[in-house]
C-alpha positions in Angstrom: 10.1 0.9 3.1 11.4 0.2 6.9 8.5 -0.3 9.4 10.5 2.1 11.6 10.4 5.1 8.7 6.9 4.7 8.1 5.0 7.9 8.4 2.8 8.1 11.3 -1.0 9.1 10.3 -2.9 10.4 13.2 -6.2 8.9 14.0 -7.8 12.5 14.2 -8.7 14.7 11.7 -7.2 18.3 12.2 -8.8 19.7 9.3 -12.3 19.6 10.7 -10.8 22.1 13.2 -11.0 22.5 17.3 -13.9 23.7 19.2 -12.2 26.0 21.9 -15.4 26.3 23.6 -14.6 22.3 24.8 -11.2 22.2 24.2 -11.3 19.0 22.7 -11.0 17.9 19.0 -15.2 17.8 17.6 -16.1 16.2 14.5 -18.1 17.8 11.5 -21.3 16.5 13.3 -23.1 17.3 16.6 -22.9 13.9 18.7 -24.8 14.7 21.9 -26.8 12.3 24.0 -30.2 12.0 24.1 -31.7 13.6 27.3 -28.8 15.9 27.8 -29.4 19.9 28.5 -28.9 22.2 25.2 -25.9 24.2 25.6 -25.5 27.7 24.2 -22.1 29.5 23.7 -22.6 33.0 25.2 -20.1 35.8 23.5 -17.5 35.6 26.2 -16.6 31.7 25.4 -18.7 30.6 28.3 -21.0 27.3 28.5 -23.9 27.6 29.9 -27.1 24.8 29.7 -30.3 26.7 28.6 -32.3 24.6 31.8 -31.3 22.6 34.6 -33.6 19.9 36.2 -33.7 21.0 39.7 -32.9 18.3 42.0 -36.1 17.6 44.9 -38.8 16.0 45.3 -40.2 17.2 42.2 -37.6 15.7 40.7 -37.4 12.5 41.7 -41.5 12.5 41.4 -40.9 13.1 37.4 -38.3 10.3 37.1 -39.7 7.7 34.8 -40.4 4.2 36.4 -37.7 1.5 35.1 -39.0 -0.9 32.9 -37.0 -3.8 35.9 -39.7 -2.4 38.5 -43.0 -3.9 38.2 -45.7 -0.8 37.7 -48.1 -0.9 40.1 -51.6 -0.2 39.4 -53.5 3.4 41.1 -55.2 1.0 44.0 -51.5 -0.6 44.9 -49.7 2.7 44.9 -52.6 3.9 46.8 -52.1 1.0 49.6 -48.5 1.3 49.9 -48.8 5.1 50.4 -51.1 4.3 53.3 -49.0 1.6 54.7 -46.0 3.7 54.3 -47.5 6.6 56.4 -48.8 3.9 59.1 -45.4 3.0 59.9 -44.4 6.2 59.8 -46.5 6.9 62.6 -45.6 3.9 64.4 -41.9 4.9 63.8 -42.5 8.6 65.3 -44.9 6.4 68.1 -41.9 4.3 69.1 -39.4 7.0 69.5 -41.4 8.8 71.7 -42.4 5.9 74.0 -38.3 5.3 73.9 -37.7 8.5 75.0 -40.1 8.8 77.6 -38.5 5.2 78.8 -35.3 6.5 78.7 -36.1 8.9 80.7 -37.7 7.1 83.1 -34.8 4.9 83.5 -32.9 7.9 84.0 -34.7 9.2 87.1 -34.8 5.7 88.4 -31.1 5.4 88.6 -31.2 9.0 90.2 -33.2 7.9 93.0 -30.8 5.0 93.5 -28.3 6.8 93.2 -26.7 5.2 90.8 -24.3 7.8 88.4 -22.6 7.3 85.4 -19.1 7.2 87.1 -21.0 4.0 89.0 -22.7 2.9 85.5 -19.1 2.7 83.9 -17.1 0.9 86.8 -20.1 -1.4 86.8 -19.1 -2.0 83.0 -15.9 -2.4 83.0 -15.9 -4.7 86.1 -18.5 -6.9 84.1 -16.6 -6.6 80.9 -13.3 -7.6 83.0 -14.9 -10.7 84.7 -16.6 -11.8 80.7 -13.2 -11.5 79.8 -11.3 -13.6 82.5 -14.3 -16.1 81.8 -13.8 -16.6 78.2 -12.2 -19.6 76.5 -9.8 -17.1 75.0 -8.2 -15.5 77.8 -8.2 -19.1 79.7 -6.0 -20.6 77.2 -4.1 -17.4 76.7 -3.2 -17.4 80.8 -2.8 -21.3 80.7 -0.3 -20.4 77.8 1.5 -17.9 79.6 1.9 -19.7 82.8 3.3 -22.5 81.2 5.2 -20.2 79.3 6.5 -18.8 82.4 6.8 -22.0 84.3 9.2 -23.2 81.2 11.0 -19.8 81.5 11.7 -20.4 85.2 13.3 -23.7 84.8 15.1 -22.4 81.8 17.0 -20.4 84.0 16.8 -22.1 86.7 19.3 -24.7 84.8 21.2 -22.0 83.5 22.1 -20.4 86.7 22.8 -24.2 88.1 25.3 -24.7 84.6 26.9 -21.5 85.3 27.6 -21.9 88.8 28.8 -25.6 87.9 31.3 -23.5 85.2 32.9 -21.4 87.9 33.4 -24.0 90.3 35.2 -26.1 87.4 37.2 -23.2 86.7 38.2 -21.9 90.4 39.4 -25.7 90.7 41.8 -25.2 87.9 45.2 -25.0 88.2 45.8 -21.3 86.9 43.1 -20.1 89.2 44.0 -21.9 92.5 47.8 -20.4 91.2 46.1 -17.0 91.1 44.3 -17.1 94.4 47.5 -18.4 95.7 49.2 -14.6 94.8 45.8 -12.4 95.7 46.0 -14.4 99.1 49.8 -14.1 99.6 49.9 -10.0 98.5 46.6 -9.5 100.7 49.1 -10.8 103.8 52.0 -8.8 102.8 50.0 -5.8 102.6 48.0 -6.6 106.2 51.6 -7.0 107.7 52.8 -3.3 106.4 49.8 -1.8 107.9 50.7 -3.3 111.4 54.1 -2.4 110.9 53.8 1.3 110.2 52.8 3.3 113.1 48.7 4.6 112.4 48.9 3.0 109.5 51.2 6.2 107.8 53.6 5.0 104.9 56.7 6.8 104.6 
């Protein structure tokens, strides 16, 4: 028999049936991971887990330890939580001796008048000179001038071949011929208007 014409045997079992609570095919026995909330079918076809860990602190304080992380022993845990509230309190210390500096600073500049319209010209005039300072922007202007110094002199030779073409060309031949006839019909046509009286052509 031809590879082709074989008969194609599915690798699931239809016979065991569907569960239509899951929609998905389900073997003959229950396979559900260890830990995982008991689910009850209710008469309606709806799935719904018999308890749900709530999600907190309380939580998070029942979570097992992970065998990676070293346990620590009642006095260490003890220490840490003390150390852990100390810098709490230093924490909640230095953000109110920030504030009350910032706020200092704050009626400093007021009395100087300095305002944040002067703050941010102040800014961007320092920003502007660290930028015209900087190695960057000096090789990026030396670049450009010599860009533009080379640009110059491009056309500078360009406009010199150019005006070099057009006195080759007005010493031609066919162009002195040409001048020759604008020159000759520019007289004929000066020495009609002096002939016809206020300059009328009849």
């Amino acid at each position: 028999m031809d590879a082709l014409e074989q008969e194609y045997k599915s690798p699931f079992n239809f016979e065991q049936g569907v569960n239509s609570s899951y929609l998905y095919l389900s073997p003959s026995v229950i396979v559900t991971p260890p830990g995982s909330p008991h689910v009850t079918v209710t008469a309606r076809g709806a799935v719904r887990p018999d308890s749900i860990t709530e999600v907190g602190e309380d939580a998070v304080m029942s979570v097992a330890v992970s065998p990676s992380i070293p346990t620590l022993t009642e006095e260490e845990q003890e220490e840490l939580r003390d150390e852990l509230l100390r810098v709490e309190d230093e924490v909640v210390t230095l953000s109110q001796v920030l504030a009350a500096k910032e706020k200092q600073v704050a009626d400093i500049k007021r009395k100087l008048g300095i305002t944040p319209l002067n703050e941010l010209k102040q800014n961007i005039s320092k920003s502007w000179q660290e930028v015209t300072t900087s190695t960057a922007y000096k090789k990026t202007s030396e670049g450009l001038s010599v860009a533009g110094q080379k640009a110059t002199a491009a056309f500078t030779s360009m406009g010199s071949a150019i005006s070099r073409k057009f006195e080759d060309v007005r010493n031609t031949p066919t162009f002195k011929s040409f001048e020759d006839k604008v020159e000759t019909l520019k007289v004929k046509d000066e020495k009609r208007s002096q002939d016809e009286p206020d300059g009328i052509s009849g």
